[in-house]
N, C-alpha and C positions, 0 to 999 in steps of 0.2 A: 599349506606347506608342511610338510615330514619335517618333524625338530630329531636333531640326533644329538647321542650324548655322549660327552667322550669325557673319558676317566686317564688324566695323565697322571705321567710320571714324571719324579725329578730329569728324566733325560731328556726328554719331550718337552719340559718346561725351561731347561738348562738351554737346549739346542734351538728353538724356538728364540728364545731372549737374546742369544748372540744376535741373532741374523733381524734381531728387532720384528719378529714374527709372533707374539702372542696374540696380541688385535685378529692377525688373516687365521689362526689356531678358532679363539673362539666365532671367526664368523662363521664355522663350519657349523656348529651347534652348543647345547649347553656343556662346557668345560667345567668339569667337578673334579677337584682335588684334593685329597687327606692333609689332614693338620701336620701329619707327621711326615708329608712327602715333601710341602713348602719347605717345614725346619732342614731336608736333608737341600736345599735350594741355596740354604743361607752358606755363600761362601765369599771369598776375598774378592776373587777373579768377576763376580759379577754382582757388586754387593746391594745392588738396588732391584736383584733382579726379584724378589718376594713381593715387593712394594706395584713394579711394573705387573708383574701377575694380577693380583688384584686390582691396579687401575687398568687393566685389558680386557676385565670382565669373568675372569678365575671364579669358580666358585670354590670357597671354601667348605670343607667339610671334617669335623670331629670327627676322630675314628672313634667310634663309639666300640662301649667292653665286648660288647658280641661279636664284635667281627676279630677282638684281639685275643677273643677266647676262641675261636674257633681257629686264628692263625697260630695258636701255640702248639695247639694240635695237630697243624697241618702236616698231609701226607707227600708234601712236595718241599722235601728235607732241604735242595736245593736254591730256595728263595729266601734271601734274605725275608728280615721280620717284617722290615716295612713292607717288600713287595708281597709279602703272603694277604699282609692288611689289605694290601688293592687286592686281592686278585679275590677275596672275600669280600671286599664289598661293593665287588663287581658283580656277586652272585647275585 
């Protein structure tokens, strides 16, 4: 069986959670997340939603300095900081 990986975002993990859809998210394949995507997750409207992430099978991931060094850099001025983080440590 072909494992796929998928690298979410706080929208994807936001939209997901409403509709109580992280569990069918990761049966897809292995779900990996940045530390700093979850914390943009922590809000009122869904306050358990970090916890349920992680018990759905979420992987958590450090954005480690490389990828925050290379997003400071980035030449795509338009991406928020977090999102420059995924879109680097998606390379």
């Amino acid at each position: 069986m072909n494992q796929s990986l998928l690298i979410a975002d706080a929208c994807v993990i936001m939209d997901h959670g409403y509709f109580r859809g992280l569990g069918w998210l990761c049966q897809l394949g292995r779900v990996e997340v940045l530390d700093v995507v979850l914390a943009e997750c922590r809000h009122q409207k869904q306050p358990d939603l970090v916890e349920e992430a992680r018990a759905a099978g979420l992987i958590e991931i450090v954005a480690a300095d490389q990828y925050a060094t290379a997003a400071a850099s980035s030449p795509y001025r338009d991406l928020s900081p977090v999102d420059a983080l995924l879109l680097y440590y998606s390379m």
